[in-house]
N, C-alpha and C positions, 0 to 999 in steps of 0.2 A: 234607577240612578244612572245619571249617563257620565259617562266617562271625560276625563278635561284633555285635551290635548297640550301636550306639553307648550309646541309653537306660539299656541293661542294666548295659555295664560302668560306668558312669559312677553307676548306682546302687547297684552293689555297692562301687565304694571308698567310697559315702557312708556303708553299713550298715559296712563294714569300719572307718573311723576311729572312729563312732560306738562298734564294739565295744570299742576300743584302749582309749576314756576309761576304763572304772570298772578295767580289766588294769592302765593304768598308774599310778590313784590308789591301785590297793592294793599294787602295788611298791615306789611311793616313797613310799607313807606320805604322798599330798596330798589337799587337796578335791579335790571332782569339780570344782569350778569351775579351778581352776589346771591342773587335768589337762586340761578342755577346752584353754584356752587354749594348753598345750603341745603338745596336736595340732596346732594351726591351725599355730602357729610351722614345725612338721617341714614340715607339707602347702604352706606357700608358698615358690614356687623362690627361692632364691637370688642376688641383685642382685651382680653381676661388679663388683667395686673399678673404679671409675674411669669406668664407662658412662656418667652422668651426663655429665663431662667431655666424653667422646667425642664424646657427641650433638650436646654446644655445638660444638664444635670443628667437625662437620660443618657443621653450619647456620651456620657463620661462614663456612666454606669457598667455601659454595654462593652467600650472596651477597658476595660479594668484594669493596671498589670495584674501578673500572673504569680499564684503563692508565692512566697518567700522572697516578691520584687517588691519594693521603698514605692509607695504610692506617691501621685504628686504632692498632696498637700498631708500627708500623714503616717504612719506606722505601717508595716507590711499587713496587707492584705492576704487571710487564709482563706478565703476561698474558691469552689471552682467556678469558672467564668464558661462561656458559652464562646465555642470555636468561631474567629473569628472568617469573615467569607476572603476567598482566595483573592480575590481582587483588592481587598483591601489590605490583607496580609501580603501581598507583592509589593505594596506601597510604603507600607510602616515597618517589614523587616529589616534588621540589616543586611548588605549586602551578600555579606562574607554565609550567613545564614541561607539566601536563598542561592548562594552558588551548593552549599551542601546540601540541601533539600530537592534541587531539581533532577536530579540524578538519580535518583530513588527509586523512580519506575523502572525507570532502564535497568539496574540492577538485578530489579526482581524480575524483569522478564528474562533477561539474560542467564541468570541464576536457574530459575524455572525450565527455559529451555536444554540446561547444561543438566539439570537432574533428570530430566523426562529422558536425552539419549542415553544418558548410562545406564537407565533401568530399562531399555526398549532390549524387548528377546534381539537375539542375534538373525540379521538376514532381515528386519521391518526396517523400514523404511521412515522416518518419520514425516509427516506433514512440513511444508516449507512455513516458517515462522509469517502472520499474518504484521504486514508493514504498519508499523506507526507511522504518527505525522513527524514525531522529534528525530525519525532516524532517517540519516540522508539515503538519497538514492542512488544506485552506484552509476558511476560516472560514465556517459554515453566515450563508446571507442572508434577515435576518428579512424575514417578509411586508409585505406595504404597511403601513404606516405609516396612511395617511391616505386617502379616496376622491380622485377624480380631481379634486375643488374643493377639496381640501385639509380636509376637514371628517372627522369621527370615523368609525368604522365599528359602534360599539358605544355606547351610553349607559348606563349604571348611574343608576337614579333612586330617591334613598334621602327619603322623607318619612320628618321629624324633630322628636321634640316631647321636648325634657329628657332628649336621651340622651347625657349628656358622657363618660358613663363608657364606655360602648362604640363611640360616632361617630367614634373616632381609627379604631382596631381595622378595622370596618365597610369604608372609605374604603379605607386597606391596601391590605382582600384585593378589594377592587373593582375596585381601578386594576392589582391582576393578573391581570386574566379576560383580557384579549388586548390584545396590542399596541399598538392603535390605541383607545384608551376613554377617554369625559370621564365626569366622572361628578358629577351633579345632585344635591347638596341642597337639599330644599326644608323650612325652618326655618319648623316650623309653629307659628308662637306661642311658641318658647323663652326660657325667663328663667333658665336655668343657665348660659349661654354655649355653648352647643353649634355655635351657627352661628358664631364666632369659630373654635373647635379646626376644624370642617371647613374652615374660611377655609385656615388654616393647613396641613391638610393637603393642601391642593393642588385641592380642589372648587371647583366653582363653586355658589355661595349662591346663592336665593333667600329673601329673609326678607319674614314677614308677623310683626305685632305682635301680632294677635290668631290664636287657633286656629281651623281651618279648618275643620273638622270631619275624621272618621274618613276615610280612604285620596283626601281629595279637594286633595292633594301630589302622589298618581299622576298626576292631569290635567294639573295644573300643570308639574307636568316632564316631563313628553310632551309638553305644548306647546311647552317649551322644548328638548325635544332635537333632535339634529342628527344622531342615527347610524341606520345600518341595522338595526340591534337593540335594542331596546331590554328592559331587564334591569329588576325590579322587586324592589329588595331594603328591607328595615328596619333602621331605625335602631338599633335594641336585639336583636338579632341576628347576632353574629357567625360568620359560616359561610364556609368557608377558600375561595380562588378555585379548588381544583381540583374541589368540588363545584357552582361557580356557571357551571363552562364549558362543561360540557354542553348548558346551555337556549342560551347564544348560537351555538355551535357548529349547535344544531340549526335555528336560526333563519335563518344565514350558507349553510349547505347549501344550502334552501329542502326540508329535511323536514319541517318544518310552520310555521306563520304565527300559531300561539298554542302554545307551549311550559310543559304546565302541571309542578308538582310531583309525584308520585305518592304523593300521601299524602292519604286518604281519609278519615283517623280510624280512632277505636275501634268497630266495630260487634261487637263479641262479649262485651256487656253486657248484662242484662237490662232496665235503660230506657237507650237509645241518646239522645245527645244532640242535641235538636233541629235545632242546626247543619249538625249529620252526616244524620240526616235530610233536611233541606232542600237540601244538596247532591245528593244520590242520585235525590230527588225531581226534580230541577230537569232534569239529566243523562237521565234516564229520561221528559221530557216533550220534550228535544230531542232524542231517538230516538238518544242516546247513553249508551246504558246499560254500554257498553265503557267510559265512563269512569269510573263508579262515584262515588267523593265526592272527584276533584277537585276541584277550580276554583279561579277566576280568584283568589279571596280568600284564599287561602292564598298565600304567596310561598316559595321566590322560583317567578317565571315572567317570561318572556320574550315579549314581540310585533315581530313582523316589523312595519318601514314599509306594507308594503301592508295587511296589517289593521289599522293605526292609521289608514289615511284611510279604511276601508271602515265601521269599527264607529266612531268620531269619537272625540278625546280626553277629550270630557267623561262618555264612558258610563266611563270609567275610576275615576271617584270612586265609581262601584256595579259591584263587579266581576259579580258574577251576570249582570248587563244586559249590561255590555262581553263575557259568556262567550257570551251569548244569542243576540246580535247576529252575536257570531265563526260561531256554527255554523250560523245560520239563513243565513246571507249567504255561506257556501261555504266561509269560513276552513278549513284546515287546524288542524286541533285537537288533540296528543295531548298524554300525559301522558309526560314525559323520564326523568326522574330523581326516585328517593325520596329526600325528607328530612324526616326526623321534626321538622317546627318544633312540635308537642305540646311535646316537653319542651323547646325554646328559649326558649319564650314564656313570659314572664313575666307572673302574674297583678297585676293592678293595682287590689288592693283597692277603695282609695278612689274611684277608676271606676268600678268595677263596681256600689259602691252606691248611686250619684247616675246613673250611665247606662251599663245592663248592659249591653254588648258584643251578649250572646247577643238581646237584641230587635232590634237592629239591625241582624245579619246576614240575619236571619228576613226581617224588614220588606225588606231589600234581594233576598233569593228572589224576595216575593211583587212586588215590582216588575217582575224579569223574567221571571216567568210573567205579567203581564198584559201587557207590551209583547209577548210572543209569544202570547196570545189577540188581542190588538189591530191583530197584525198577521200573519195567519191565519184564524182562524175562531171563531165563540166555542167551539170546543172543540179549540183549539189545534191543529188541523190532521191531530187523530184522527178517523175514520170513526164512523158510526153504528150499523154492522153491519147487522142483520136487522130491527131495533126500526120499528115504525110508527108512529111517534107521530100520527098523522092518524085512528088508533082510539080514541085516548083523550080524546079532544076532543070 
């Protein structure tokens, strides 16, 4: 006897009804379409009069009320019914019923737990109670707040000059980098109201009336901060706090003690721009050519308290000098995290054509290549090799 495969017979009644269509439009003389349709009619089984009813009838049955409750359509029903399932009794209780019904485990566990210590011999120990899903979990304990004098652990130092439109934003994501953080504007000269909106948002201002010059905000709020990290962000720059926690995180470890940005610039251009140049130069003269074209002048970056008393807050208005100072004097120096501040930064025309940026950063290199020839050798603390310069003479 051989066996039917199910696939097989199931496709031969399809070809078989299939055939029946054009047999039965040419015996009763219909379309193919109506003769379709009077297969399909034959091929679906037949619904038993009254099943519908039936089914009601059961599922009335099944949930029943319960002794001594007024039935729908009759006299109180005595008897017992069959426990109805939790899911559906969530649905059809009343409320007030399942607020006293859900607590019932908890009791007995609690209960249970409470008779098991009072009968444990004196000096056991009991088992720690194994956690349910309904019972919450105790609540995670944020870290310190504050150092032991009650002062910050972190400073955010934002120098600010007519940035109204993004110093809200800025503040924000500052005062999310951790826990414990003040965070310093220092209102360099603004006449759009900027130092009012940080007021507001929760900073602490400093205002001066007149402009300070380029990044010399940085000193000024290093002087005035109070935390163990200090963070170095801009005012027209808005960059979210989970890329600015990095540089403090790396500062609070003690993995390094100047936390630069890893972003070097463009060097895969045919003329490279001087700036980038004179990073690479600078880095490569303090026998850190691992660092390639960070530095200090790029933000954000972060300085540890001991390399702000080491390299001093005022070399901070020339970050090049403040980078100088960090590597020559021992500082811990690397580069954390990349962030393309290229395309953040916004070009400021009418600055640039009264006082280009790009001479200024230059002029601040060549500053701290001579505080590192002036304070080394006049050839920066490079050798002479083989050369006899006492032959040429």
């Amino acid at each position: 006897m051989t066996k039917r495969t199910p696939g097989l017979s199931i496709r031969a009644g399809v070809m078989r009804m299939r055939a029946s269509v054009p047999a039965l439009a040419k015996t009763a003389n219909m379309p193919a379409t109506a003769a379709k349709k009077a297969v399909r009619s034959r091929s679906k089984p037949k619904r038993r009069p009254g099943a519908r009813a039936t089914k009601i009838a059961a599922a009335n049955s099944r949930y029943a009320a319960k002794p001594g409750m007024p039935a729908a359509d009759g006299p109180a029903i005595a008897s017992s019914q069959r426990p109805m399932k939790r899911k559906t009794a969530a649905k059809t209780m009343p409320m007030r019923y399942q607020q006293a019904v859900q607590p019932l485990h908890r009791r007995k566990t609690k209960a249970a737990a409470a008779k098991a210590e009072a009968l444990a011999p004196a000096g056991f120990a009991l088992p720690p109670m194994r956690q349910e899903p309904w019972q919450e979990a105790p609540k995670a304990q944020l870290p310190a707040m504050e150092t032991a004098h009650g002062e910050p652990l972190v400073s955010v130092i934002i120098p600010v000059m007519n940035e109204r439109r993004t110093i809200g934003r800025v503040i924000r994501e500052a005062k999310r980098v951790h826990p414990s953080t003040e965070v310093i504007v220092v209102a360099n000269g603004s006449k759009d109201g900027s130092a009012a909106i940080a007021r507001s948002s929760g900073a602490r201002v400093i205002a001066y009336d007149e402009p300070l010059g380029h990044d010399v905000g940085r000193g000024v709020g290093a002087n005035a901060a109070k935390g163990k990290a200090l963070l170095f962000i801009d005012g027209d720059m808005v960059i979210p706090a989970a890329q600015l926690r990095p540089f403090v995180t790396s500062i609070l470890q003690g993995e390094t003690d100047v936390a630069l940005n890893d972003y070097s610039g463009p060097t895969d251009k045919h003329a490279v721009h001087s700036v980038v140049l004179a990073k690479h130069a600078l880095n490569a003269l303090l026998g850190r050519s691992d660092l390639k074209g960070t530095s200090m002048t790029a933000v954000p970056h972060a300085v540890s308290r001991r390399a702000l008393e080491m390299i001093g807050a005022e070399a901070l208005a020339v970050p090049p000098l403040a980078q100088a100072r960090a590597v020559r004097l021992g500082c811990k120096v690397g580069a954390v995290k990349h962030i393309n501040v290229g395309k953040l930064n916004l070009l400021r025309k009418k600055r640039e054509r009264t006082n280009p940026l790009e001479l200024l950063i230059v002029g601040d290199h060549l500053e701290a290549i001579d505080w590192l020839a002036r304070h080394s050798d006049e050839r920066g603390g490079y050798g002479d090799a083989e050369r006899k310069r006492e032959f040429a003479r």
